[in-house]
VEXMIKOL-590071 format. One record per residue (C-alpha): x, y, z; residue number from 1. Coordinates in pm, 1 decimal, decimal comma, m for minus. Example, Ala and Ser with C-alpha at 12.3 -4.5 7.8 and 13.67 -1.06 7.14 Angstrom:
# residues 2
{r {1230,0 m450,0 780,0} 1};
{r {1367,0 m106,0 714,0} 2};
# end
This chain:
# residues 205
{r {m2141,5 1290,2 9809,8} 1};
{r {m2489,6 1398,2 9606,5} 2};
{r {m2554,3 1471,6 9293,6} 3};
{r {m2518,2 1306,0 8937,5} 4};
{r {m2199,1 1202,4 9076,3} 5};
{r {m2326,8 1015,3 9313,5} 6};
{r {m2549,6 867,0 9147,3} 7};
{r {m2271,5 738,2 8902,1} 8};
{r {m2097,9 588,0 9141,9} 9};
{r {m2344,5 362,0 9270,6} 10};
{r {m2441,7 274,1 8913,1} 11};
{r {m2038,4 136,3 8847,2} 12};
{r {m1999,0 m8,4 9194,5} 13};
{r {m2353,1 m162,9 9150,5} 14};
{r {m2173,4 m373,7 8778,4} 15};
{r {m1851,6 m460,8 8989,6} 16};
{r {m2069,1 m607,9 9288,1} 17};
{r {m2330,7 m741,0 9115,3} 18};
{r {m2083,3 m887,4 8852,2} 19};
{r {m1885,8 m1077,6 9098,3} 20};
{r {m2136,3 m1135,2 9351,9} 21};
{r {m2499,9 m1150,4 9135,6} 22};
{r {m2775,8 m988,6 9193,3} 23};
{r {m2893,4 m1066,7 9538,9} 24};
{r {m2584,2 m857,6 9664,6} 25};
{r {m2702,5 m623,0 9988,5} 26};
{r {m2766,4 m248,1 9841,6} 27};
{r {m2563,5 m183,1 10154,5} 28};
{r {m2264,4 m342,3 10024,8} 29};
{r {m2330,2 m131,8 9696,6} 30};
{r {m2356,0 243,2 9883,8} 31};
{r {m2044,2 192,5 10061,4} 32};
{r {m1827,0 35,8 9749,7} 33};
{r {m1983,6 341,9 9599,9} 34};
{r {m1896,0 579,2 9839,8} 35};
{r {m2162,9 680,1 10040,4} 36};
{r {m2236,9 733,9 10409,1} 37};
{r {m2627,4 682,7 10381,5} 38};
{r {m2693,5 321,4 10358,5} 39};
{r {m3025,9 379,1 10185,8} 40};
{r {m2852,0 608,8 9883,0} 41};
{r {m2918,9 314,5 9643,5} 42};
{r {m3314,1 349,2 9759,4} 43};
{r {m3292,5 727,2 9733,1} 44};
{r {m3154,6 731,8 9363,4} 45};
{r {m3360,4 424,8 9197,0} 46};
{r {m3611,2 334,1 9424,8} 47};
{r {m3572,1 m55,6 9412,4} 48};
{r {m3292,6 m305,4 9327,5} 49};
{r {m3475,3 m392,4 9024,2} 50};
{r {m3438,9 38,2 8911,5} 51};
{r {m3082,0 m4,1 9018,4} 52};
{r {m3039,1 m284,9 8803,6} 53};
{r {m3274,1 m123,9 8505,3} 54};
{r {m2992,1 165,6 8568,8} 55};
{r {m2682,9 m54,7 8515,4} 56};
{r {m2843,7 m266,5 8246,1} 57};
{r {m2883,5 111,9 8069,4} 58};
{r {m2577,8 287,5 8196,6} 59};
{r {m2359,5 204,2 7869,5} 60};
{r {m2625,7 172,8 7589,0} 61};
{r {m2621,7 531,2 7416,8} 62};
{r {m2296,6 464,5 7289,7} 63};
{r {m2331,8 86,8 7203,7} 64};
{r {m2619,9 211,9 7052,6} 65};
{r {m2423,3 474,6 6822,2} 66};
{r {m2146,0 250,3 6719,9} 67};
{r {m2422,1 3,8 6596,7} 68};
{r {m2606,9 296,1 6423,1} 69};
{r {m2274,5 405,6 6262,0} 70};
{r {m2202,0 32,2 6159,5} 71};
{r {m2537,4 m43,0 6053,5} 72};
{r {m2509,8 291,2 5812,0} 73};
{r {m2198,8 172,5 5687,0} 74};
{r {m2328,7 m170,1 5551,4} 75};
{r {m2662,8 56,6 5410,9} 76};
{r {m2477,4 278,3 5224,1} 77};
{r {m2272,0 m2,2 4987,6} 78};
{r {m2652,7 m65,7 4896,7} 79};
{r {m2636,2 m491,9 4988,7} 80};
{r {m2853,9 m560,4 5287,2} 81};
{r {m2692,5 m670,3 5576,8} 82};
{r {m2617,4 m1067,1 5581,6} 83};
{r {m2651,5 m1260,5 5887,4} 84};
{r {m2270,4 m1264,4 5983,1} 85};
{r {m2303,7 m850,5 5920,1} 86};
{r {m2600,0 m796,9 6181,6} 87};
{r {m2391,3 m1022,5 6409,3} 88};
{r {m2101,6 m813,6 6402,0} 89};
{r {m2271,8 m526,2 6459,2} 90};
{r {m2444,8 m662,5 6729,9} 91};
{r {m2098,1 m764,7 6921,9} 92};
{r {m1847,8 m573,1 6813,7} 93};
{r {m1953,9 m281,3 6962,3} 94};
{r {m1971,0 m513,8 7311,3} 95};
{r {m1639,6 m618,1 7235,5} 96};
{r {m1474,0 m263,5 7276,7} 97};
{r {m1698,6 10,5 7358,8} 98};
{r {m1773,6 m65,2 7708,9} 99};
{r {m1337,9 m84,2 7741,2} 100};
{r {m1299,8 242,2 7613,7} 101};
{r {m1524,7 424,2 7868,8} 102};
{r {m1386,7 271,7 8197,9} 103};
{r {m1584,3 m81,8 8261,7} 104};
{r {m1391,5 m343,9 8405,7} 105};
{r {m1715,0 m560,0 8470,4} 106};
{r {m1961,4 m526,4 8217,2} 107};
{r {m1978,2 m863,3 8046,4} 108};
{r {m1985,2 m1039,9 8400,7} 109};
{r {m2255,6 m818,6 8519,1} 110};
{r {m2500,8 m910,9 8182,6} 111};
{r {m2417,5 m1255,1 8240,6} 112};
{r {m2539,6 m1266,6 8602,4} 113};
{r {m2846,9 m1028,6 8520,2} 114};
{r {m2944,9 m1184,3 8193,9} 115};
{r {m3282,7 m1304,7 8253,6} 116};
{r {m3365,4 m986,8 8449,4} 117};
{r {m3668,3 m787,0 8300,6} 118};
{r {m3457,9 m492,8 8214,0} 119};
{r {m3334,4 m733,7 7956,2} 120};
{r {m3509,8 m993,8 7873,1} 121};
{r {m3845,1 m837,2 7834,4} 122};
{r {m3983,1 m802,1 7505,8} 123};
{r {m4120,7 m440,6 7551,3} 124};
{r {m3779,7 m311,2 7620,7} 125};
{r {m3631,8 m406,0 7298,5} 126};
{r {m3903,5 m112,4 7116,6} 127};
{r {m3750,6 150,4 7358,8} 128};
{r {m3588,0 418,1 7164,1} 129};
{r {m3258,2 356,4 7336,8} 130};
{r {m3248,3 m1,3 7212,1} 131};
{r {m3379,0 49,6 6856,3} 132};
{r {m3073,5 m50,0 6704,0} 133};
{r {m3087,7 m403,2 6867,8} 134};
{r {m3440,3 m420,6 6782,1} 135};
{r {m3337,1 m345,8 6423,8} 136};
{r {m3074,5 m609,3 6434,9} 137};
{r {m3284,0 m872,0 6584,0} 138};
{r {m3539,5 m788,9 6337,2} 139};
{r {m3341,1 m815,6 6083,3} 140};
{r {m3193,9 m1133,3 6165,2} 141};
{r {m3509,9 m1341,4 6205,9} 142};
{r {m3602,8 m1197,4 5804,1} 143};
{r {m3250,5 m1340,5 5726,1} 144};
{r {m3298,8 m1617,9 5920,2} 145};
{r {m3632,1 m1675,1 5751,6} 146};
{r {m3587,2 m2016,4 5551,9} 147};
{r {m3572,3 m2187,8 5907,6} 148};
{r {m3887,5 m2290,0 6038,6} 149};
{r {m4035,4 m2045,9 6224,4} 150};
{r {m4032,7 m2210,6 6590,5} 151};
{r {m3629,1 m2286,2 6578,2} 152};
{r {m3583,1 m1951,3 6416,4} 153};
{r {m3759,9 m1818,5 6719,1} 154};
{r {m3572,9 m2047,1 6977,2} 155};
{r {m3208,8 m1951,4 6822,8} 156};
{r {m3286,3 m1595,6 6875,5} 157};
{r {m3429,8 m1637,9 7186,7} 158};
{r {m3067,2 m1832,3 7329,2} 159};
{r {m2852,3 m1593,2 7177,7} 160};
{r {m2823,6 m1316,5 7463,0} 161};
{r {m2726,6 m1615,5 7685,0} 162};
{r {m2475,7 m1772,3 7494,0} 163};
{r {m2326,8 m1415,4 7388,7} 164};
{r {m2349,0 m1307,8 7725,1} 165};
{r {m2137,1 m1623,1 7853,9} 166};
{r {m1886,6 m1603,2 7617,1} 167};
{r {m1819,5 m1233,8 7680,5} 168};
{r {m1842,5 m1304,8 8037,8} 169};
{r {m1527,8 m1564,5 7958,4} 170};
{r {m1384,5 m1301,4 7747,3} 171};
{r {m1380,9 m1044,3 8037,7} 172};
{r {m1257,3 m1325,9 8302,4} 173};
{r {m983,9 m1460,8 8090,8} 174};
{r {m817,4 m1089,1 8065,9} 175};
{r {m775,7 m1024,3 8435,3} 176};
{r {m451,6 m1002,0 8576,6} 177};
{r {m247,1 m1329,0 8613,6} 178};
{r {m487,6 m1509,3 8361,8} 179};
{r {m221,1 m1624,7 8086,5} 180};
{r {m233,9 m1645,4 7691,5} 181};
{r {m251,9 m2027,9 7710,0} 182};
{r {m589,3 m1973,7 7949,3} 183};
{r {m738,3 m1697,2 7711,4} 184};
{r {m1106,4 m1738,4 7569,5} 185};
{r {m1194,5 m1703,5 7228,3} 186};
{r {m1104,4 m1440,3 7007,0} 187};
{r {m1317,3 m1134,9 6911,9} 188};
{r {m1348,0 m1313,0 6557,6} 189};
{r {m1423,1 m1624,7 6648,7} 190};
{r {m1648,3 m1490,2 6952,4} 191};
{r {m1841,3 m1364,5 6645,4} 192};
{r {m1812,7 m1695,2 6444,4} 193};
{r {m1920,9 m1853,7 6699,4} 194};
{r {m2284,6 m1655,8 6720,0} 195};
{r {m2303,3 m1686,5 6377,4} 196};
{r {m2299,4 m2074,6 6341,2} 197};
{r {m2505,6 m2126,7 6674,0} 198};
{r {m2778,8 m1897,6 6411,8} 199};
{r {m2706,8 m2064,1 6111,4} 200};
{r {m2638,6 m2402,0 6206,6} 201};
{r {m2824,5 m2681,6 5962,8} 202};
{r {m3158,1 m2774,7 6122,7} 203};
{r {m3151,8 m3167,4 6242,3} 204};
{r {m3322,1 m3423,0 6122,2} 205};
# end
């Protein structure tokens, strides 16, 4: 198998693996979930596991990125800027579904485990173009934020991509198959409650 298709392939066996095994998994174990014959197909397509994982990590953004655009727009054109439980929601809500719709079975599990990777937690990628609604959101949030002092302002937005990540992660574990109601995680709402009060929570004495 060559070709884009290929390529594809590794990238969604890469989120299953890495998801349930982190990211230490063997790129061997990778090319053959993914299909391929040549155990150094993972090399041949991104070089390194860290471009494999840069890969993944970008694999689903365009259209996170235009549902948060779209919702974003929405909230602009009623002419109120954006409160802190709107930026939230369109920071997650997206996460909740989009991902679904277009085939993952992994995704949230896979962000948890990569999380503090640099093709997500390093600063420069939030001004890529392909992230520039997060970076508006995140932006925006530390302006709403603002009344905080500034170093716990910068600390709660610095722990949110691990606690959201977790709690998706949960999300994503509690649906699979023979997981019951009574063992479910948190709804969507409340996954979104929950963001908001870790941001907004009174500072302590």
């Amino acid at each position: 198998m060559t070709g884009p298709d290929a390529r594809e392939r590794i990238i969604v066996a890469a989120e299953r693996l890495i998801a349930e095994r982190g990211v230490e998994v063997p790129l061997r174990d990778i090319a053959i979930a993914a299909g391929q014959r040549n155990n150094s197909a993972v090399q041949y397509y991104f070089g390194t596991r860290d471009g494999l994982i840069s890969a993944v990590a970008d694999y689903r953004i365009s259209a996170l990125e235009q549902r948060r655009r779209e919702m974003l727009a929405e909230y602009e054109a009623t002419g109120a800027q954006p409160d802190v439980r709107a930026l939230v929601s369109a920071l997650v809500q997206p996460m909740l579904a989009i991902p679904y719709e277009h085939g993952a079975t992994h995704y949230a599990r896979f962000l948890e485990q990569v999380r503090a990777h640099s093709s997500l937690s390093a600063a420069e990628n939030l001004r890529r173009a392909e992230r520039a609604s997060v970076r508006m959101i995140v932006t925006s949030l530390d302006r709403a934020l603002a009344p905080m002092p500034p170093a716990l302002r910068k600390r709660r937005l610095r722990v949110l991509p691990t606690v959201l990540f977790a709690l998706l992660a949960d999300r994503e574990r509690a649906r699979l198959p023979g997981e019951s109601a009574a063992d479910s995680s948190v709804g969507d709402g409340e996954l979104v409650d929950l963001i908001v009060g870790l941001l907004t929570a009174p500072v302590g004495g």
